[in-house]
BATORZA-336521 format. One line per field, with one value per residue (C-alpha): residue number from 0; x, y, z. Coordinates in steps of 0.001 Angstrom, whole numbers, plus 500000, padded with zeros to 6 digits. Each point is the difference from the previous one (the first is absolute). Example, Ala and Ser with C-alpha at 12.3 -4.5 7.8 and 13.67 -1.06 7.14 Angstrom:
<recs>
i: 0/1 $
px: 512300/501370 $
py: 495500/503440 $
pz: 507800/499340 $
</recs>
This chain:
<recs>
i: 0/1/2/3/4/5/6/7/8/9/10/11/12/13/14/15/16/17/18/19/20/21/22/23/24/25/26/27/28/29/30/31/32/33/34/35/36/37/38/39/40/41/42/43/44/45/46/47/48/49/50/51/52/53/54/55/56/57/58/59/60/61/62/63/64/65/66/67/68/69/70/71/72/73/74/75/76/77/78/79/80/81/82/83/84/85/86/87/88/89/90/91/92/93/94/95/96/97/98/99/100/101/102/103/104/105/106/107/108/109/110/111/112/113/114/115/116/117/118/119/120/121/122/123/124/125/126/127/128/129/130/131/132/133/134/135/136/137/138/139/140/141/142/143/144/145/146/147/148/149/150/151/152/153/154/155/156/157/158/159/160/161/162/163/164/165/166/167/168/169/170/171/172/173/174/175/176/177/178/179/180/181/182/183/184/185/186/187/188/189/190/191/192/193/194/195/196/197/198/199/200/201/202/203/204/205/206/207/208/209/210/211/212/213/214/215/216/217/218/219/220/221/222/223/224/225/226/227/228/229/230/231/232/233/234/235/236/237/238/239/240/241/242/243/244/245/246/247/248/249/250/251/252/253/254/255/256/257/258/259/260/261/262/263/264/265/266/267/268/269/270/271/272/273/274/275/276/277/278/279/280/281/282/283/284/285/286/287/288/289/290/291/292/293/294/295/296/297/298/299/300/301/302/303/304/305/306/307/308/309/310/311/312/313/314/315/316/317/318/319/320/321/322/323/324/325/326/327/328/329/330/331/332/333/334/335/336/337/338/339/340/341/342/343/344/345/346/347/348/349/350/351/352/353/354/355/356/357/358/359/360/361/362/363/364/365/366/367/368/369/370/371/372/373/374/375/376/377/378/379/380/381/382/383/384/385/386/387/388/389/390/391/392/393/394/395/396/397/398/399/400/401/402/403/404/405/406/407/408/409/410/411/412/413/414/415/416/417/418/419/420/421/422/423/424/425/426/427/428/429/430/431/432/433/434/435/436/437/438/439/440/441/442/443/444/445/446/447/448/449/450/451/452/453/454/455/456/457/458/459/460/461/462/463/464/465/466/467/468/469/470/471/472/473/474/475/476/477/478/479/480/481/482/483/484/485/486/487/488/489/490/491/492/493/494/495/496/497/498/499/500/501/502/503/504/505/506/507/508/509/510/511/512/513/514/515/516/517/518/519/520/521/522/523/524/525/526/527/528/529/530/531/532/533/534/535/536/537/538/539/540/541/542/543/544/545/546/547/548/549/550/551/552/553/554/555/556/557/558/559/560/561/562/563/564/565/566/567/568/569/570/571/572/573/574/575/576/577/578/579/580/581/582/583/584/585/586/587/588/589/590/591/592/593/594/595/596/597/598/599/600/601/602/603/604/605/606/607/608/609/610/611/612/613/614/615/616/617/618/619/620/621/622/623/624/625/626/627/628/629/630/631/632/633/634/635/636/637/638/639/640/641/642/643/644/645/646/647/648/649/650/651/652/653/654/655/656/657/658/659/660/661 $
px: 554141/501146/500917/500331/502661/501613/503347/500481/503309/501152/499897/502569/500347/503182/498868/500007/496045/501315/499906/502665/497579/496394/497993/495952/499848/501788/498077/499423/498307/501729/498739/497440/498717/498300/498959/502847/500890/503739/501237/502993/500281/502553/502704/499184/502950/502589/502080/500182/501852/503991/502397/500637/496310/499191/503095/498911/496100/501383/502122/497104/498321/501634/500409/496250/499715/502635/497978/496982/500993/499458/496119/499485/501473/498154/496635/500575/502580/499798/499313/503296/500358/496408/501351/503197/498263/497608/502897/501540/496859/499556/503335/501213/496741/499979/496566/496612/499473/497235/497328/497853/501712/502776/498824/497783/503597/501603/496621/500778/503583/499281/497591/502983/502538/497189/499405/503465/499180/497252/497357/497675/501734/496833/497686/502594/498330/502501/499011/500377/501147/496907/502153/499535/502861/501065/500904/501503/502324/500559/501501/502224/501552/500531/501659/502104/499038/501004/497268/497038/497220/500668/499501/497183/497900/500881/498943/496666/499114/497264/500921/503827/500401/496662/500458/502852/498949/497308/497148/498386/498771/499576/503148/504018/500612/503931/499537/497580/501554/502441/501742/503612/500784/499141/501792/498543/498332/496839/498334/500405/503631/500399/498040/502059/503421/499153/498120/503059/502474/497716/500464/496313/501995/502474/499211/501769/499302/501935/497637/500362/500156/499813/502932/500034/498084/499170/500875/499634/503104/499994/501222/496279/501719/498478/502129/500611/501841/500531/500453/503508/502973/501673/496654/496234/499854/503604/500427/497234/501483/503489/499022/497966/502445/502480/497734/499164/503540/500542/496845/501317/503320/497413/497698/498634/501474/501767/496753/498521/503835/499406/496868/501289/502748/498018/497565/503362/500751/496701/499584/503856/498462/496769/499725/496420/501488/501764/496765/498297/503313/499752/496329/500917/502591/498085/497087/501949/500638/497407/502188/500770/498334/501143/499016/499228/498494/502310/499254/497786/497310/496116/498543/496774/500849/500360/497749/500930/501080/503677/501894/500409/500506/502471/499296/501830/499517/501685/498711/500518/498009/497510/500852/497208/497179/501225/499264/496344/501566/502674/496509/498855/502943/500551/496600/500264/499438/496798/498694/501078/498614/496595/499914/496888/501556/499949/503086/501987/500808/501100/503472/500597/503389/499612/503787/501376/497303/501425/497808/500742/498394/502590/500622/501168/503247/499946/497002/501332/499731/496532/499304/500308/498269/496997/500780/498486/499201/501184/502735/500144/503512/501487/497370/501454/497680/502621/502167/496543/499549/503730/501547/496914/499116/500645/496633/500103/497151/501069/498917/500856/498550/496862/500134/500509/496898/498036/501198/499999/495921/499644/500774/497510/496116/498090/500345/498849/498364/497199/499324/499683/499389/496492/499126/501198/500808/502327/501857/500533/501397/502418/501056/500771/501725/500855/503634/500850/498120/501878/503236/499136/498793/503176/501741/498056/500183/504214/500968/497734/497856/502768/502052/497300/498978/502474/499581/499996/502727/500481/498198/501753/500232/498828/497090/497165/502137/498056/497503/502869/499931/496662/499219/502962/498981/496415/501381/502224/496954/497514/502146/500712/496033/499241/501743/499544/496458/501625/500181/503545/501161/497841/501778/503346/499201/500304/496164/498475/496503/498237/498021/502933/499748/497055/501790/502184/497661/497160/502912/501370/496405/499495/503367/499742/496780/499672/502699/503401/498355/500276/503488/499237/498565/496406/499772/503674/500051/501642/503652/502280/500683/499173/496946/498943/500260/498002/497328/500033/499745/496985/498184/500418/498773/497197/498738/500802/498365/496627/497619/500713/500114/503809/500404/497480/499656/498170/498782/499043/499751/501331/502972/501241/501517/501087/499064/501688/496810/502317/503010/500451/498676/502290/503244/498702/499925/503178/501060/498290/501770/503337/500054/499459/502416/502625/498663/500286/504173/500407/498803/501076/496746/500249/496431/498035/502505/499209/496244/500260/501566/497866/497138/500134/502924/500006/496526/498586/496213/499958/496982/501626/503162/498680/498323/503727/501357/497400/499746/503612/501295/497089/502708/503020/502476/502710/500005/503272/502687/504324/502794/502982/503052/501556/503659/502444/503145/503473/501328/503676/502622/503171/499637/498571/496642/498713/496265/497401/496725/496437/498607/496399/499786/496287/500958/498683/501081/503178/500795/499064/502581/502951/499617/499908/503127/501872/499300/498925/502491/498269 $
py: 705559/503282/503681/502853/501962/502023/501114/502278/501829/500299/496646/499602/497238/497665/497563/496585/500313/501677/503091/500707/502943/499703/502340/500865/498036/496189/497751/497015/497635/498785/496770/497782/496553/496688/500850/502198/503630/501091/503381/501633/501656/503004/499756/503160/501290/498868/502848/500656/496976/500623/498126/497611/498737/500068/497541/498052/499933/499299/496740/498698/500472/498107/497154/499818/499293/497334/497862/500752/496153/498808/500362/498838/496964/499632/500326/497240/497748/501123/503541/501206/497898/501624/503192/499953/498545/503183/502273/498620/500495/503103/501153/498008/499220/501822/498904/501565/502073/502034/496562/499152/496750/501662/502635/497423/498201/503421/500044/496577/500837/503210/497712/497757/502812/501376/497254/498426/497025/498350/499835/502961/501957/500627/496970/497228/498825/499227/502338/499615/501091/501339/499484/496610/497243/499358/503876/499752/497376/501894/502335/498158/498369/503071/501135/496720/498974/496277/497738/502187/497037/499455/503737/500263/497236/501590/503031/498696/496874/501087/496638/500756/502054/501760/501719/501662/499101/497667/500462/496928/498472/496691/499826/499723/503535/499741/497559/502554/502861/501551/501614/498687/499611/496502/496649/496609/500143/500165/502292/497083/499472/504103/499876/497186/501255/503469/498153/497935/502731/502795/500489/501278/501243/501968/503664/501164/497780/500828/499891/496674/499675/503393/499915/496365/497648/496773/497061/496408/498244/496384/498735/501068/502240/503734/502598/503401/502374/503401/502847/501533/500891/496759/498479/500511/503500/500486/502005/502900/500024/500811/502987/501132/499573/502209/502516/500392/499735/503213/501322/499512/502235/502952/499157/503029/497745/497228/498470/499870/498403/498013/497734/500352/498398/497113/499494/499745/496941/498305/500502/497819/497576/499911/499509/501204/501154/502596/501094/500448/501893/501945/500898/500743/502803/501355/500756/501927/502456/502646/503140/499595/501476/497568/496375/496638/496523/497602/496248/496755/501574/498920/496982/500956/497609/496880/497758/498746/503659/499299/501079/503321/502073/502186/503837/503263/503605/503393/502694/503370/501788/502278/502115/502298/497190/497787/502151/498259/496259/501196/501051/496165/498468/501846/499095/496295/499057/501710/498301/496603/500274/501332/497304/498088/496237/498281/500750/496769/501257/503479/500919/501207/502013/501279/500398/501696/501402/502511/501353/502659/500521/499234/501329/496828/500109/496487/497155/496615/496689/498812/504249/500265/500874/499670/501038/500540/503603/498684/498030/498632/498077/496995/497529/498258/500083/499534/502690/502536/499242/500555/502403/501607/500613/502525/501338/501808/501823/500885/503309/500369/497168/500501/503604/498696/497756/502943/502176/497445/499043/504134/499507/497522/501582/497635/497922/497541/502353/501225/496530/498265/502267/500127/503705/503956/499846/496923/501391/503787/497674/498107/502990/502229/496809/496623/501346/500901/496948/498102/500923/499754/496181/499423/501109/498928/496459/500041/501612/498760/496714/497838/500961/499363/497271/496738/496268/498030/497691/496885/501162/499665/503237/497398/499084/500965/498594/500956/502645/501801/502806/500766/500035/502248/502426/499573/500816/502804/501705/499332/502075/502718/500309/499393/503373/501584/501365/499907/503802/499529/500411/503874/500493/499344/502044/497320/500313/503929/498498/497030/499541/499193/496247/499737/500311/497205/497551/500923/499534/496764/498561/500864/498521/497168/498631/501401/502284/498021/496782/501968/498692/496386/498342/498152/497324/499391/500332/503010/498466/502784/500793/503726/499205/497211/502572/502521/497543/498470/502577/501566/496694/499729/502811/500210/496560/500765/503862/498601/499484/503725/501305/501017/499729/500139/498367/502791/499123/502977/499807/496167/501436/498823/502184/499071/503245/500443/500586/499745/501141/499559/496248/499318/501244/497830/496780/501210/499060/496978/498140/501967/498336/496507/500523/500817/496766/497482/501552/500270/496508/498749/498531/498762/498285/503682/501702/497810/500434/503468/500333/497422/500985/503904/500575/497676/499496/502976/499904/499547/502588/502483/499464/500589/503001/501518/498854/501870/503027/500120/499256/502592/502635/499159/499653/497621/498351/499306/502246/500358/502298/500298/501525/503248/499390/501249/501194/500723/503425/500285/502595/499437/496511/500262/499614/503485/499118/497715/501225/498672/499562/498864/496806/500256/496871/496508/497503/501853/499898/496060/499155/502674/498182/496623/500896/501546/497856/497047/497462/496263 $
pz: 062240/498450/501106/498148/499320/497086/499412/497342/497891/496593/497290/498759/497028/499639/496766/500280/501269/504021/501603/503148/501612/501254/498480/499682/497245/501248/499371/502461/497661/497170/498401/500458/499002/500970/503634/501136/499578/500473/501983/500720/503295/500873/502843/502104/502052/497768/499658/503624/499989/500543/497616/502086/500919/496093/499686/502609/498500/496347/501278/502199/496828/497706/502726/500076/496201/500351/501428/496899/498973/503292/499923/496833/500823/503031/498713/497209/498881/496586/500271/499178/497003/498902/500780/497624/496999/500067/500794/496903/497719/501007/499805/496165/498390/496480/499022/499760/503345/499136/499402/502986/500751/500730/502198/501651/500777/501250/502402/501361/500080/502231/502320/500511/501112/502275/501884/500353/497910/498400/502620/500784/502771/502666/498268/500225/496586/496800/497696/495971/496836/497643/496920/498826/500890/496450/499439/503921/498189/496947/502316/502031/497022/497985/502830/500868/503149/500975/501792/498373/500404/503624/500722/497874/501798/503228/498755/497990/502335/502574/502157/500393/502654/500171/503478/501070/503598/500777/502127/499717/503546/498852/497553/500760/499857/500172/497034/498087/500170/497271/502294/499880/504003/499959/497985/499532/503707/501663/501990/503281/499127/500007/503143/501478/499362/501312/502970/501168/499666/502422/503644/501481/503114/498350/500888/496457/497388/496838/497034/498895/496071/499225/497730/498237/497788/501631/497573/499670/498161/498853/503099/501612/502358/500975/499903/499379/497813/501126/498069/500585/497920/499203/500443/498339/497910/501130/496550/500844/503379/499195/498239/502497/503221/496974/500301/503906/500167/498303/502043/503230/498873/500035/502449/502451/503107/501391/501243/496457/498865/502763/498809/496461/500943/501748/496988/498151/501778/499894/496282/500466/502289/499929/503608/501213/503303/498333/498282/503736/500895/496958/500767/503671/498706/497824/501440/502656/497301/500074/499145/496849/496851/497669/501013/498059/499264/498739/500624/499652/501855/499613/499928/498485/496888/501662/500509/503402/501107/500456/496782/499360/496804/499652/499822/499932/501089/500529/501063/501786/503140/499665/503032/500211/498777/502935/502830/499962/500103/502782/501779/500070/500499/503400/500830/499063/503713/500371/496877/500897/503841/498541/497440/500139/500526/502586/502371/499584/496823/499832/500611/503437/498553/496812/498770/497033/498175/497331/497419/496773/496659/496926/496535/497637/498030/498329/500349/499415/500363/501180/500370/496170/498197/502270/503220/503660/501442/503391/501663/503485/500878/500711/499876/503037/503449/502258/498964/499376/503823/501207/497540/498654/496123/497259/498226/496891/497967/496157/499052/496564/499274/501554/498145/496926/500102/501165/497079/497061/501108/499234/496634/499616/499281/501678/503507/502164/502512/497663/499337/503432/502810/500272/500382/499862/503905/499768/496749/501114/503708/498583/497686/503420/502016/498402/498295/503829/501582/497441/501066/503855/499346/498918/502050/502766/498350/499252/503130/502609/498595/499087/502755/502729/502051/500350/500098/502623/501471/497873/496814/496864/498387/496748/501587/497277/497402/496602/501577/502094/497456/499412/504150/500109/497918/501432/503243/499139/497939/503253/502270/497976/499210/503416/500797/497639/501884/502762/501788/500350/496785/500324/503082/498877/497065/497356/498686/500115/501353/501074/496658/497608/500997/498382/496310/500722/501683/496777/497823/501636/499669/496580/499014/501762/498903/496750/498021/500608/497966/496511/500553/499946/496645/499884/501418/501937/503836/502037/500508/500563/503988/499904/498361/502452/502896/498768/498966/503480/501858/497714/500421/502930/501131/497343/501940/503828/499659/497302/502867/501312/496196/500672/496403/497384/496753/497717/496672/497425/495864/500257/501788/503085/503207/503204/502172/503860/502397/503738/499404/504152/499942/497301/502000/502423/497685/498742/503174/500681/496834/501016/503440/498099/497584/502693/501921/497086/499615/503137/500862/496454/499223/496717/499823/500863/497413/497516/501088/499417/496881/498271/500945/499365/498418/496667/498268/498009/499631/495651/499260/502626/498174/496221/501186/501050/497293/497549/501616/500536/496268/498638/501481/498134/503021/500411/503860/500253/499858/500327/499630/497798/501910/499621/499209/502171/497548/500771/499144/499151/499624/499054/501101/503250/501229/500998/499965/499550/498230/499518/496710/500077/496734/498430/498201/502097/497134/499385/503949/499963/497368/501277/503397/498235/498072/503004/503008/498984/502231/499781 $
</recs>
């Protein structure tokens, strides 16, 4: 999902591997290993920025990474304990660096800080050290490190913790998964507790055990314990209600101080009505340029849903690049009454749409170093109904992806788009289409349709994410052909559709599996969406040769014949989706998902795999952050510049030093 876009002025070079202006020669991508590449992406706009709003962005900032300690602890018990012994290595060992042992231990050790711990970040799978365990060991005791055989078989042992969230239909998956929401209890007694505490006729539901572990203490009795200061991660949490303190002194109004000041207090308390009162205030700002994610957020890690990591970003307004999302969001009525689901289910007020494309200051959290292109917020139905939703598409990261795949010779185009026509298509529309979808999908999917009276907003439990996303990506491809989006001057004709729904196909069925090793199962939610909907529609349209399965030199294609009947199964599975939410039918969700959205065919599956690794790419990919640096004079603050790190380790390990917390 990339755009292009290039920004250009003089280099100029600062040591210490960073460079504070963008010239022609920045370059995005700067390291690369295992299955990931690493970027760097520029902040556009930044000196248009007065004083005041770079203050504010540069203590937002540095409340975000606060809470870097946060995630790792979330994702597995013993992450952070992992993650110190390798900072330590890396930063005191005086041995041999140079022999492959070593380096293969600086590989695993830059896997690790990628994905927030020791299990793959999209795959869910532990991953593992190719240096041998003895040398692993060698290691750790040259360098001191207490408890060293306990970490090791955590690290080395396939059967501790293998998944960092489990997947398994016919296993306990509260009991295996990694992830560290959950203590001595069972996926009925999480259930249970959750159960008896809900009210199904209470019109705003807070989000029940968002912000907690749920625990089982020797006395056999379920509880919870919530992260606030004074309570769980109360550490992390101090520093970062420090910093949003000194944010809100510089804030660009009292609305902005306002919800500050009420995240504040739930950080304090950790009282989940003053997260929905926090989201209500804050989605009600849609004037200012500087604006922020700060929280426990998504629950795509749990198992059951519920918990959510925690995340952080900052980020300023593209002005001029928002015009186009300012375009749908005044329009979100039309798009919701033109919807093709069935009218029980659409929204008969669509309130507080508010849409704008984003340049990121700081990624953090569960955005870092992988992050999303697009944000839709909060996450709560009720308050999406009553209050509305704030949608955000991220430019410069988009951009950056765009620009770093330039520097690489070869692509996956050439190799799975089956002829001339369909390459030179997507060339001319899919960076634009790509942009659209998302926005179509963050400003208008997630926000449309609502459930009915009486549903729990936790009704499709495990499969809640994946439908989500399925639903969000339906609508936004469902319009895309739509002659609308020409009208309102959004797409310049009626045939750039037909890059994205070629592109979504080919994805879908074939190209996004390079990302998932032999053998495993597609696990992560994104993933499952794509693949359902591909399938799907591969089945539904096969009679009427909607979409074809080519074969040429023992390569396989999957080639768009209808591009009109597949709108209109686009459609067809959208209006299901929204059924099985709105309704809250778990049993079709799970139908769905498991049938379409899990199993990959094993010859298919080798094939992408082969043709994928004979082009030397990496699938994955994440960012390192520019740093945003104080500039004194005479001991005041009369600036803050931007100086763009091309060091990933040496990022890893200043952030370890500098806000580690827990």
């Amino acid at each position: 999902m990339a755009a292009v876009s290039a920004l250009a002025s003089a280099a100029v070079s600062c040591g210490n591997g960073a460079q504070t202006q963008q010239g022609e020669d920045f370059k995005y991508l700067i390291d690369e290993f295992a299955d990931i590449k690493i970027m760097r992406y520029r902040i556009p706009g930044w000196e248009d920025l007065t004083l005041h709003q770079k203050e504010y962005v540069y203590h937002l900032g540095e409340a975000a990474k606060y809470g870097r300690d946060i995630i790792w602890d979330q994702n597995c018990r013993y992450n952070l304990r992992i993650r110190k012994a390798l900072e330590n290595i890396l930063e005191n060992y005086d041995g041999d660096r140079d022999c492959k042992d070593f380096q293969d231990f600086t590989v695993y050790a830059k896997r690790v800080f990628f994905s927030n711990g020791i299990h793959h970040h999209y795959a869910e799978d532990k991953f593992f050290p190719d240096c041998p365990k003895e040398y692993f060991s060698s290691l750790m005791e040259a360098a001191g490190i207490s408890q060293a055989d306990e970490l090791l078989s955590v690290i080395y042992d396939p059967d501790i913790y293998p998944q960092r969230k489990s997947n398994d239909p016919d296993g306990d998956i509260v009991a295996l998964s990694a992830v560290n929401f959950y203590d001595n209890v069972t996926r009925a007694e999480v259930e249970k507790y959750y159960h008896d505490m809900t009210d199904p006729s209470d019109p705003h539901p807070v989000s029940y055990g968002l912000n907690s572990k749920v625990v089982k203490g020797a006395d056999g009795v379920v509880r919870e314990d919530v992260y606030r200061i004074g309570g769980v991660y109360s550490a992390a949490l101090e520093k970062i209600v420090a910093e949003l303190e000194k944010a809100a002194v510089v804030a660009e109004s009292d609305l902005q101080r306002q919800y500050i000041s009420t995240l504040i207090e739930y950080y304090r308390t950790g009282d989940l009505k003053l997260w929905d009162k926090y989201n209500i205030e804050w989605v009600q700002d849609t004037l200012g340029t500087v604006d922020f994610v700060n929280g426990f957020v998504e629950d795509y890690n749990d198992p059951l849903g519920r918990k959510a990591t925690w995340e952080g970003l900052v980020n300023i307004k593209d002005h001029a690049a928002s015009e186009r999302t300012t375009v749908l969001s005044e329009n979100a009525q039309w798009f919701e009454d033109n919807s093709p689901v069935d009218a029980r289910f659409k929204k008969k007020s669509v309130k507080g749409v508010s849409a704008k494309v984003i340049n990121a200051t700081t990624l953090a959290g569960d955005c870092y170093p992988s992050t999303p292109i697009g944000i839709n917020l909060p996450n709560a139905d009720w308050i999406r109904k009553e209050h509305g939703s704030k949608s955000v598409t991220i430019a410069n990261i988009t951009h950056a992806y765009d620009l770093a795949a330039q520097e690489s010779p070869k692509n996956t185009l050439n190799e799975f788009a089956w002829d001339e026509a369909e390459i030179a298509m997507t060339k001319k529309y899919l960076s634009l289409t790509d942009e659209i979808h998302t926005d179509l999908h963050e400003c208008l999917g997630h926000g449309s349709g609502q459930i009915l009276p009486g549903v729990s907003p936790n009704a499709l439990k495990e499969y809640s994410s994946t439908l989500e996303e399925t639903r969000a990506d339906l609508f936004g491809l469902y319009y895309m052909a739509d002659p609308k989006l020409v009208e309102l001057g959004i797409l310049p004709d009626m045939e750039a559709y037909k890059a994205q729904y070629s592109n979504y196909i080919r994805n879908g069925l074939m190209v996004q599996f390079s990302r998932v090793e032999l053998g495993r199962k597609n696990t992560e939610a994104h993933m499952q969406n794509r693949k359902l909907i591909a399938e799907w529609c591969y089945e539904q349209g096969r009679q009427a040769n909607v979409i074809e399965k080519k074969v040429r030199d023992g390569k396989t294609y999957f080639v768009v014949n209808d591009y009109e009947a597949l709108r209109g199964l686009f459609g067809r599975l959208l209006a299901e989706v929204q059924r099985i939410k709105s309704e809250g039918d778990y049993a079709a969700g799970k139908a769905l998902v498991e049938k379409y959205a899990v199993n990959i065919d094993p010859k298919l599956h080798k094939e992408v795999k082969t043709r994928y690794d004979a082009l030397g790419l990496k699938p994955y990919g994440g960012f390192v952050n520019p740093d945003i640096v104080p500039v004194e004079k005479d001991g005041k603050v009369v600036d803050y510049k931007v100086v763009y790190t091309d060091d990933y380790l040496g990022q890893m390990l200043q952030y370890g030093r500098k806000y580690s917390t827990l």
